[in-house]
N, C-alpha and C positions, 0 to 999 in steps of 0.2 A: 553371575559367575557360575559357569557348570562343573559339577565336578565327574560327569563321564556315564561310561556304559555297562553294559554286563560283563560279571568277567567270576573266573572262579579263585579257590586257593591253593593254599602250600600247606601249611599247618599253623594259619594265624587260627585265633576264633572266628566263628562267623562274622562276615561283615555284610553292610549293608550290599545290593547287584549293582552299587553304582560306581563299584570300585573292583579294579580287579588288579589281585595281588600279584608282588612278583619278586620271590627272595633271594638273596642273594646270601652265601658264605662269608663266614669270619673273614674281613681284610678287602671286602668289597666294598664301593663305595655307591651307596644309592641315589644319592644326588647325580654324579655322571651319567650312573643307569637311566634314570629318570630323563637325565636331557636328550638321551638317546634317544628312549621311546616316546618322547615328548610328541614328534610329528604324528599324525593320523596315518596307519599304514605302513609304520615303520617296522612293525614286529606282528606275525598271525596269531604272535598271542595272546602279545597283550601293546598297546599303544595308543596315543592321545589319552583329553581328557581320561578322568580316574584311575589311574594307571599308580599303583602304590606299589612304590618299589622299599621292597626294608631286609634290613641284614642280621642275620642267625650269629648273632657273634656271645662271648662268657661274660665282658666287662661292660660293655656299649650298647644301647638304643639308637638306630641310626633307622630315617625312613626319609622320604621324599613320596609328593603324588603330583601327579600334571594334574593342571588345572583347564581350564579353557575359559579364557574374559570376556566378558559378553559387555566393556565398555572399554575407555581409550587408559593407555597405559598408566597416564597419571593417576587417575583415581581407583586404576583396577591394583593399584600397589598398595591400597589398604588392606585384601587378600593376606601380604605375607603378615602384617598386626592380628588380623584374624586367625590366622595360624599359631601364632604367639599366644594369641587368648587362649587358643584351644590347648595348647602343651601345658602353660600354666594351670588351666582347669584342672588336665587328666592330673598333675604332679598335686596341687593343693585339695584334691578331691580323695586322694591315700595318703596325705603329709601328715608325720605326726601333727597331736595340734600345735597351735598356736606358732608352729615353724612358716618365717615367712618366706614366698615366691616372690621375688623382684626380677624387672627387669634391667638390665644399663642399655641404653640404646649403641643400636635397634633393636641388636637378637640376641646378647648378652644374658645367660638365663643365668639367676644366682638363687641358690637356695640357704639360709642360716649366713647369708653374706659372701658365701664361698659360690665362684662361678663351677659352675655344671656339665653345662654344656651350651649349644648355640641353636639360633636360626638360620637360616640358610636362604636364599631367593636367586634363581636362576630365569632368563628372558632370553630370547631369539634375539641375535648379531643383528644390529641393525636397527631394535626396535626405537619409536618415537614417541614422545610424550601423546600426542595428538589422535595415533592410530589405535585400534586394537590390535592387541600382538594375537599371533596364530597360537601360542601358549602360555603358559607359567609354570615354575616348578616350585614351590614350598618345600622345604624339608627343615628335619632336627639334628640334633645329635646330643647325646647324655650319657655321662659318666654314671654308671650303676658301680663300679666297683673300680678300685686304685688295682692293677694288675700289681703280680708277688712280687716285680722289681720295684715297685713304690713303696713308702712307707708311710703309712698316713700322716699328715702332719710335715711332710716333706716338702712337699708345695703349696708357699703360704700363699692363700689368697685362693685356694682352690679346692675344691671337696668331691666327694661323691656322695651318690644318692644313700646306698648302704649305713656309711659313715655318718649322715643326719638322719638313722634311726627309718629308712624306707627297710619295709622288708618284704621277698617274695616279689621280686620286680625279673620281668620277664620282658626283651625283646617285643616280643610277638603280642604280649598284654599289652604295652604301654603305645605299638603301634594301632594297635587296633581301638584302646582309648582313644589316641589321640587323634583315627581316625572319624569315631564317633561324636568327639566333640567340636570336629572340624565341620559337620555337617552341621551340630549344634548353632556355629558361632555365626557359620555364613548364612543359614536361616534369617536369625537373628538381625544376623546386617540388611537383609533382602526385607524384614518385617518393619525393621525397627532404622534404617539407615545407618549413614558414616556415624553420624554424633555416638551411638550406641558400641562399636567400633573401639573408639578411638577413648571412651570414657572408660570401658574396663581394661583398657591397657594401661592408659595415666594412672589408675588407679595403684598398680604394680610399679610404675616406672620412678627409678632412684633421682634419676636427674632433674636437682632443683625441686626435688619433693618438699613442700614444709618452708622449702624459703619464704620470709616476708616480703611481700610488695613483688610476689613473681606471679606471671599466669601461665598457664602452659595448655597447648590444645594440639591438634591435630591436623594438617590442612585436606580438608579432602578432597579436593584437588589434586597433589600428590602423594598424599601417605606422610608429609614431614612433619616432623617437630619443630613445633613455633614456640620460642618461649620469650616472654617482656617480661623485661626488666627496666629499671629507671630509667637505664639508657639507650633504650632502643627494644628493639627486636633481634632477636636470633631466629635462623632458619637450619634445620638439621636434620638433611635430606636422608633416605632408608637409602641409596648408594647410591 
C-alpha cells in the first residue's frame, strides 16, 4: 500500500515528503476533497496517492489522504483498520490515563464509552473484490469540543474530546499525528502482516469483547469481522 509523493504545506507541522497537505475552511468536508483529488492528475497541486486533505475548523478534527493499493480490493480494505489503529494510537497516546479508546464496528470511535467521532472509507464506482482499485481514501472525524449551542450532557451517549479531560487539541496536531502514525501502522502491517493488523484493533474492539465461548478475528481476505459463537459463525463485512 503506497501512500504517495512529494508535496508541501499550509500550516500543519512538518510532515513526512510523502504526503502533501491540502486544507480546507471551517464547514469543508475532506473526505469529498479527497475523492476529488483521489485520481492521478486531477489537481497541479496536489492529487493521487498521499494527498492529505484536512480542515481548519474551532470544534472538529476532520482529515482524509488517498492512498494507492498495491493488492486486490479485498484484502487492501484492511488499510481502512489500519487507519483506525492509527487514530486510536494518536488519541491514547495524549488520553488522560487509564481513559479507554474503543472501537464499535467498523469506524465507531468511543472514548470513556461516549462516541467521538468516526472512520470514514471511500473506493472508485465500480470497484471489485478481485481487482486492484486505481485508489482509497481513509479518513476521521472527531468531536474536540460540543459547540456553545450544546450542552454537555445533552447528548447521552455521546462526548467530546475536551469533556474526557484531552487538552490543547488542535486540528492540524491531531492531523499530522495521525498522519504519523498511519505510516507507523502500515509499516507494521507491510513488516509484520494482516494478523498484526487485525490483533491491535480486536484489542480495542466492544463487540462480543469478554464474551465466554466467542472468538473473534479478522479475515484478511476482506477486512471483515468473523465472530463464533455456539452457533455458528457471523460475518461482518467493513461496507
Amino acid at each position: 500500500m503506497h501512500t504517495g509523493h512529494q508535496g508541501g504545506g499550509d500550516t500543519l507541522p512538518p510532515l513526512p515528503s510523502l504526503f502533501a497537505p491540502v486544507m480546507l475552511r471551517e464547514g469543508g468536508d475532506a473526505m469529498a476533497r479527497a475523492v476529488e483529488l483521489a485520481p492521478e492528475g486531477a489537481s497541479p497541486i496536489a492529487s493521487g496517492a498521499g494527498t492529505l486533505v484536512w480542515v481548519r475548523a474551532l470544534n472538529r478534527a476532520e482529515a482524509a489522504v488517498v492512498l494507492e493499493p498495491d493488492r486486490p480490493l479485498g484484502p487492501a480494505r484492511l488499510a481502512y483498520l489500519a487507519a483506525a489503529n492509527a487514530l486510536a494510537d494518536t488519541l491514547s497516546a495524549i488520553a488522560p490515563p487509564e481513559l479507554p479508546v474503543t472501537w464499535r464496528w467498523p469506524g465507531t470511535l468511543a472514548v470513556n464509552g461516549g462516541v467521538v467521532g468516526q472512520m470514514r472509507l471511500a473506493l472508485p464506482e465500480g470497484a471489485t473484490e478481485d481487482a486492484i482499485p486505481d485508489w482509497m481514501v481513509v479518513g476521521f472525524e472527531l468531536r474536540l469540543a460540543w459547540p456553545e449551542s450544546v450542552t454537555p450532557g445533552e447528548r447521552p451517549g455521546e462526548t467530546s474530546l475536551q469533556e474526557e479531560g484531552f487538552e490543547d487539541l488542535t486540528p492540524a496536531g491531531l492531523t499530522e499525528a495521525w498522519a504519523r502514525h498511519l505510516m507507523a501502522n502500515m509499516d507494521e502491517w507491510n513488516a509484520r502482516g494482516p494478523r498484526r493488523v487485525a490483533e491491535k484493533y480486536l484489542a480495542r474492539l466492544e463487540e462480543a469483547a469478554g464474551e465466554k465461548g466467542v472468538k473473534r478475528g479478522i479475515d484478511p481476505n476482506t477486512g471483515a469481522l468473523v465472530i463464533h459463537r455456539e452457533g455458528g459463525r457471523e460475518t461482518w463485512p467493513i461496507s
